[in-house]
N, C-alpha and C positions, 0 to 999 in steps of 0.2 A: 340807251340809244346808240348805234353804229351807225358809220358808214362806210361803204367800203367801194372804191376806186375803180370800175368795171368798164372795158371799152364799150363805149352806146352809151354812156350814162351811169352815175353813180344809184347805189341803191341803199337805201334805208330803210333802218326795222328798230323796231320799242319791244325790251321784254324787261322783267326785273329781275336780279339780283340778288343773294344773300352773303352779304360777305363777313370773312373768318381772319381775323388777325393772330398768326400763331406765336405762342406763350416764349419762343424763342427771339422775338424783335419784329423784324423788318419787311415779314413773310406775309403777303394776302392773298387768298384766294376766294374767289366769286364763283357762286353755283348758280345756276339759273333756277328759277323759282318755276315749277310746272305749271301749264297750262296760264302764264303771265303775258302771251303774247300780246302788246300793246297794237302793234303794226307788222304784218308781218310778212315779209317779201317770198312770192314764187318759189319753192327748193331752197328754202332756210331753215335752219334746226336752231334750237337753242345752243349756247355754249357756254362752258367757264371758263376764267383764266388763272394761272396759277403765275406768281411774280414775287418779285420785290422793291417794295417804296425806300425810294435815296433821295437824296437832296442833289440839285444840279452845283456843278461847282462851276459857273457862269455866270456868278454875283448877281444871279435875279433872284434871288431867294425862291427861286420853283424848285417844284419835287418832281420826281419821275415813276413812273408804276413800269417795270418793264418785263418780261417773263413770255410765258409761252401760253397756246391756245393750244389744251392735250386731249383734239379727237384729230384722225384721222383729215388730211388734205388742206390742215389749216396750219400757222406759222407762229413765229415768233409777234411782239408786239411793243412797242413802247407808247404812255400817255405819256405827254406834261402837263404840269397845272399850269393856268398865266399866269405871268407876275401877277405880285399883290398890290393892291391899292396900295398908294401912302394913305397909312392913317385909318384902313381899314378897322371898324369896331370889330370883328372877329377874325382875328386871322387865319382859324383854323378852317376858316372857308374853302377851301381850292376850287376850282372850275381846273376842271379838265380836257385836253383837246389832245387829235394824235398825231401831232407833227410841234416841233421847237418852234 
């Protein structure tokens, strides 16, 4: 799921996903799955992101996924996860959103 911040109104779209952790650490990259459109807004293409997951050093024990979006007329990009529960039974949960 996106959303992304448009004067008139923001717009959102559903597609899914395959993503690859490289053999070297800290590196992800997401490829869109063809023909996965869930929702799919007006002059939208699928895309992937190529990044890397750190931990914030902001004593909230959240991560950050940050890297770039590599086709053409698109940008850079940073998630955060939210804090964790206290006491969460899984904590390798994250929820992810894209603003701190």
């Amino acid at each position: 799921t996106f959303t992304i911040a448009k004067k008139g109104g923001n717009v959102t779209g559903i597609y899914e996903v395959l993503g690859q952790v490289e053999s070297s650490g800290r590196s992800l990259i997401f490829e869109p799955i063809p023909d996965s459109w869930k929702e799919q807004p007006k002059n939208f293409v699928m895309v992937g992101t190529q990044g890397v997951v750190s931990a914030t050093d902001d004593g909230t024990l959240r991560h950050v996924y940050a890297g770039t979006v590599p086709i053409y007329g698109c940008d850079s990009f940073e998630l955060f996860t939210e804090a964790k529960a206290e006491g969460h039974p899984d904590p390798s949960a994250d929820h992810w959103r894209n603003s701190p």
